[in-house]
C-alpha positions as CSV (number, residue, x, y, z in Angstrom):
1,X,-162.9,80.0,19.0
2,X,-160.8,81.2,16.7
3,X,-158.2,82.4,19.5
4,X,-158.1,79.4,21.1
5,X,-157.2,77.7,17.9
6,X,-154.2,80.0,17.4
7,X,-153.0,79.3,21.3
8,X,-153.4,75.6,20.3
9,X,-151.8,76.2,17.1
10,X,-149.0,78.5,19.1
11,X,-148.7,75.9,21.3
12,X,-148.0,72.9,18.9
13,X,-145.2,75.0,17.5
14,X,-143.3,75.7,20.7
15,X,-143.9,72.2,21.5
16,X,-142.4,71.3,18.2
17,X,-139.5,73.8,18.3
18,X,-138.6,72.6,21.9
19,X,-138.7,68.7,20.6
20,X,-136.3,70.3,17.6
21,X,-134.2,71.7,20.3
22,X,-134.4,68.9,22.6
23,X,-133.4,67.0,19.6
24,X,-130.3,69.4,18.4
25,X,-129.0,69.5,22.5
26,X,-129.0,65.6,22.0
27,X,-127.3,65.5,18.5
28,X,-124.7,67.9,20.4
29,X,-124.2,65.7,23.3
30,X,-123.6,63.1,20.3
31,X,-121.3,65.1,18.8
32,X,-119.3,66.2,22.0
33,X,-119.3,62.0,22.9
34,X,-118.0,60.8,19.6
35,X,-115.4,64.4,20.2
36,X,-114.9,62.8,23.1
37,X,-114.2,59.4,22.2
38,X,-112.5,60.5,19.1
39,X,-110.0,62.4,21.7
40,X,-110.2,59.3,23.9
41,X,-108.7,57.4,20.8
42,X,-106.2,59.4,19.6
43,X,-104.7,59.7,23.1
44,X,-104.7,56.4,23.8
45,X,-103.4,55.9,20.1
46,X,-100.5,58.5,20.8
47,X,-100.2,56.7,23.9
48,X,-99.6,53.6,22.0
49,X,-97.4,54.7,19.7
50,X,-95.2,56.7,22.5
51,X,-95.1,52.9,24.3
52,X,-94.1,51.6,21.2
53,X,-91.0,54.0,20.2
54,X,-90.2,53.6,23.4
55,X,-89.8,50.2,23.6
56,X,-88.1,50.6,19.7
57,X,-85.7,53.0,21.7
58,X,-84.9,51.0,24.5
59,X,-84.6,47.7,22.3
60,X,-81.8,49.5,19.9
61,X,-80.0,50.9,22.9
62,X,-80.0,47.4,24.7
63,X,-78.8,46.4,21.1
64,X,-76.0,49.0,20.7
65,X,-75.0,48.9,24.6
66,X,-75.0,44.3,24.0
67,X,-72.6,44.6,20.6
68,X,-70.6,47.6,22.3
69,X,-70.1,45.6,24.9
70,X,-69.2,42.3,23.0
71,X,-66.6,43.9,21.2
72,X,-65.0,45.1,24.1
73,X,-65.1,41.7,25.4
74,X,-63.9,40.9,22.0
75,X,-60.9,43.7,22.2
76,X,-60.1,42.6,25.6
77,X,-59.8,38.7,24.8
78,X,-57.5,39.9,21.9
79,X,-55.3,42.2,23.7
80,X,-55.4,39.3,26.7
81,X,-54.2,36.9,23.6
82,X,-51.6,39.0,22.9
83,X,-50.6,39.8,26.1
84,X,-50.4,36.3,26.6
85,X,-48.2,35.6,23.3
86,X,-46.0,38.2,23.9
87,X,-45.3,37.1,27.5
88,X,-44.3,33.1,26.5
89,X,-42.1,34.2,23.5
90,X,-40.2,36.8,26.4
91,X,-40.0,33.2,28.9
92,X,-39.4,31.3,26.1
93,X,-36.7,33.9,24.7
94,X,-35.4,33.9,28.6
95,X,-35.4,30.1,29.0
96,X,-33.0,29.6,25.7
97,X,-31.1,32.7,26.6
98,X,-30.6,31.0,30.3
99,X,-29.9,27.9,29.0
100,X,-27.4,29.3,26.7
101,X,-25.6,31.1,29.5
102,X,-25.8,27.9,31.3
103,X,-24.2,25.9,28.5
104,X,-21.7,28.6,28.1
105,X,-20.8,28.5,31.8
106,X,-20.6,24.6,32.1
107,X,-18.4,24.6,29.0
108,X,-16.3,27.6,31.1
109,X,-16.4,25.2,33.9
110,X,-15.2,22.1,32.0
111,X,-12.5,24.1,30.4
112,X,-11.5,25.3,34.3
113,X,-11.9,21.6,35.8
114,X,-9.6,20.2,32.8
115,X,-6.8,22.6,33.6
116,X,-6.6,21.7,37.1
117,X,-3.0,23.2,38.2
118,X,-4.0,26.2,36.1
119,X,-6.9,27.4,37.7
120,X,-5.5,30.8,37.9
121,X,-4.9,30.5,34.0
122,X,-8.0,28.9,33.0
123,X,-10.4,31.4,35.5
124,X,-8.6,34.2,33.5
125,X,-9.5,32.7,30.0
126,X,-12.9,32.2,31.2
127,X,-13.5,35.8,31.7
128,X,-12.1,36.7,28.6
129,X,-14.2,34.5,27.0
130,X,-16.9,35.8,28.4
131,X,-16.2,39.5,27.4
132,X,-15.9,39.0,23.5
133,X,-17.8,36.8,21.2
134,X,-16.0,33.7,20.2
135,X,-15.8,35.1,16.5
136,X,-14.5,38.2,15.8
137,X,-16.1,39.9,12.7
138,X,-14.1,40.9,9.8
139,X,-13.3,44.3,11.1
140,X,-12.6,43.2,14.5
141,X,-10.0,40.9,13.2
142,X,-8.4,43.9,10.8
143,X,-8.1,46.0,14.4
144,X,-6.2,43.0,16.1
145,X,-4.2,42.6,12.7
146,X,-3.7,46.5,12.6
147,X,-2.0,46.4,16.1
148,X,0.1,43.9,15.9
149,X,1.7,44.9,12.6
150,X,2.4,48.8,14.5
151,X,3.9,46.9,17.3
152,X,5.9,44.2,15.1
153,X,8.1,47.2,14.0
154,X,9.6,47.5,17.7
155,X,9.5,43.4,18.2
156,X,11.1,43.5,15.2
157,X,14.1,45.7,16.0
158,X,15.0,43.6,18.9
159,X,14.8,40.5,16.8
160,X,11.6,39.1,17.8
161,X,8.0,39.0,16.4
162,X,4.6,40.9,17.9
163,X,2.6,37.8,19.7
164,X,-1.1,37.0,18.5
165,X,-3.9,38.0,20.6
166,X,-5.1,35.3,22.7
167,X,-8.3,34.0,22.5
168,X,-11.1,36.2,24.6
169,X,-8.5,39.1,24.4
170,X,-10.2,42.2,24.1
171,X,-8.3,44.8,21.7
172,X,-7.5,46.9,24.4
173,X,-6.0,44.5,26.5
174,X,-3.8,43.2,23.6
175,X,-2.8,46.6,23.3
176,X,-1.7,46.8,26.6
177,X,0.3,43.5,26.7
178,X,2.2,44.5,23.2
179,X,3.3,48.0,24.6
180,X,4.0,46.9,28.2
181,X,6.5,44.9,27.0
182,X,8.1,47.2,24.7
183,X,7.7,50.4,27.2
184,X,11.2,49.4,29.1
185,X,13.1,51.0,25.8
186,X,11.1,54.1,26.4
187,X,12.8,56.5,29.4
188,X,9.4,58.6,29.3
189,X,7.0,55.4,29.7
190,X,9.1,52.5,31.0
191,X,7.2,53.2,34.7
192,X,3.5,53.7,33.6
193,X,0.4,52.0,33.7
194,X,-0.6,51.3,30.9
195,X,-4.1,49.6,31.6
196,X,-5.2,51.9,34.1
197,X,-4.4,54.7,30.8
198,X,-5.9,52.7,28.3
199,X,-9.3,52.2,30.6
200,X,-9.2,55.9,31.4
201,X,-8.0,57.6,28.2
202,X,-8.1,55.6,24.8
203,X,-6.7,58.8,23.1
204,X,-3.8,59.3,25.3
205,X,-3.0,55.5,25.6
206,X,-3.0,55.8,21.3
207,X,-0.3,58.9,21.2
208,X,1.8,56.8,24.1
209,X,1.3,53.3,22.2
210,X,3.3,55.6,19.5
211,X,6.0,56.7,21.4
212,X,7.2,53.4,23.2
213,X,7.1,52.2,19.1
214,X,9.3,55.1,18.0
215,X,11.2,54.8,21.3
216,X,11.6,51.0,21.2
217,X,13.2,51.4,18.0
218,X,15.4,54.3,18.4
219,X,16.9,52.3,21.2
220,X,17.4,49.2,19.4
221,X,20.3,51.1,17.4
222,X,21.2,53.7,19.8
223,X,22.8,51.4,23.2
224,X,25.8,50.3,20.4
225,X,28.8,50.8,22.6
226,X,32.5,50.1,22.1
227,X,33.5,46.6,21.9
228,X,29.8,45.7,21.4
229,X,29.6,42.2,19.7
230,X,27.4,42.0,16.7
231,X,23.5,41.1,17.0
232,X,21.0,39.9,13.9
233,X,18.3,41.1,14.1
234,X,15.4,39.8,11.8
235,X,12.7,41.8,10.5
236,X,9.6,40.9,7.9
237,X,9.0,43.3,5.1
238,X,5.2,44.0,5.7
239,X,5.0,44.9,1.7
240,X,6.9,41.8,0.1
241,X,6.7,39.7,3.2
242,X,10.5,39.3,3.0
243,X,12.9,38.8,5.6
244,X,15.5,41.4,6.1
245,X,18.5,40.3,8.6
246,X,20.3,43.6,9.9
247,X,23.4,43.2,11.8
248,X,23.8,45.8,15.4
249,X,26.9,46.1,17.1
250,X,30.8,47.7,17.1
251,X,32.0,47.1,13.6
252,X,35.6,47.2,14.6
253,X,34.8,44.0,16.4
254,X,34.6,41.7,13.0
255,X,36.5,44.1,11.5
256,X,39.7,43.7,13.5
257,X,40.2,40.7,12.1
258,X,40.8,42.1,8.8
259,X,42.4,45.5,10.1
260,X,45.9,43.6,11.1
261,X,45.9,46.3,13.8
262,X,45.1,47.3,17.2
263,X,41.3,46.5,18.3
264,X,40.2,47.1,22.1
265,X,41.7,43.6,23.4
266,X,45.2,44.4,21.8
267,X,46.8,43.9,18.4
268,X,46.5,40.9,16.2
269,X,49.6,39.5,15.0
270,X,48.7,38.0,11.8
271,X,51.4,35.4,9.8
272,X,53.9,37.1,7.4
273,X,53.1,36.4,3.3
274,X,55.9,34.1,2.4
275,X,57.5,35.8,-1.4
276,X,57.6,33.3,-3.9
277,X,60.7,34.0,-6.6
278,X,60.9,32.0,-9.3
């Protein structure tokens, strides 16, 4: 009897130890679901959040790429602007420039058609008008100025003045013109060309300007020959502004008249001094 109450007794305790463990393998298949949905959460959590800063990534890019591409649209309708202005002032700087060439060549062309007769002339002062400005500057005017006072020395010795420029004469031109006239006094120049030196050689055509000056006066005093009547010559004194009248020619000429001798046409027989006595 007793036995059996110990197997029963036995037997209650394994039973009770197997519901304890029954119990414990269900509290751990609790704990290994709420595990498991506590895993389950946090992924779909860190799911969530990786959507999420995703979407924050991709909404600041399309943010950054929208204003980075506004402002090139921005910069591009600026620079266009630009572009734009800077191209109408050019027209608009080529219209009046074209319209002042065109006034300019009517003007030419009114000058031309009112010198009919002269169109040779008048195409001639056309082009020089064309290749200078109409005013000279200050120093422009000193050059012309400068010239014609080296050149009034020779004029000067043959009893005439250096000419003005013209108007549209270029300062090398008037250069030319004052020594080619001069140049038949000088033996070394008198053939040249002067122009084609001048264009070629503006140093050379300088030391030769010089020399048909020196020559052209030189010969002015040196051709005296016998019997030679007297010449005035006139010449302005470039310091005072004077005007100094030199006489060129054989002496003996007006002298003779004085001399009561022989002169090259023969001798002058002048009336005998009557002597008073009182």
């Amino acid at each position: 009897m007793p036995e059996k109450d110990t197997d029963s007794k036995l037997d209650a305790i394994a039973s009770h130890l197997d519901s304890l463990h029954k119990r414990f393998d269900a509290m751990e298949g609790d704990r290994k679901a709420d595990k498991a949905r506590m895993d389950a959460m946090d992924e779909w959590k860190s799911k969530c959040d990786a959507d999420e800063k995703t979407r924050a990534d991709k909404m600041r890019a399309d943010a950054e790429a929208k204003e980075k591409d506004d402002k090139e649209k921005a910069d591009k309708a600026k620079a266009d602007a630009e572009a734009k202005e800077k191209d109408d002032k050019e027209k608009a700087d080529k219209a009046k420039a074209d319209a002042e060439a065109k006034e300019k060549a009517d003007a030419a062309a009114a000058a031309a058609a009112a010198t009919a007769g002269h169109s040779d002339f008048a195409k001639q002062i056309a082009e020089l008008q064309a290749r200078i400005p109409a005013v000279l500057s200050n120093e422009d005017k000193g050059k012309f100025a400068a010239a014609q006072m080296r050149f009034d020395a020779a004029y000067q010795a043959w009893g005439e003045q250096a000419p003005h420029a013209l108007h549209g004469e270029t300062l090398s031109d008037y250069r030319v013109r004052l020594a080619s006239k001069m140049k038949v006094h000088s033996k070394a120049y008198k053939d040249s060309n002067l122009a084609a030196i001048a264009a070629a050689d503006e140093t050379a055509f300088s030391n030769i300007e010089g020399m048909i000056i020196n020559d052209s006066v030189s010969a002015s005093t040196s051709n005296v020959t016998h019997g030679a009547p007297l010449v005035a010559r006139t010449k302005v004194d470039p310091l005072t502004n004077h005007r100094v009248t030199t006489f060129h020619g054989d002496p003996s000429v007006w002298m003779a008249e004085f001399a009561g001798g022989h002169t090259m046409f023969g001798k002058l027989n002048l009336p005998q001094q009557r002597n008073n006595t009182h």
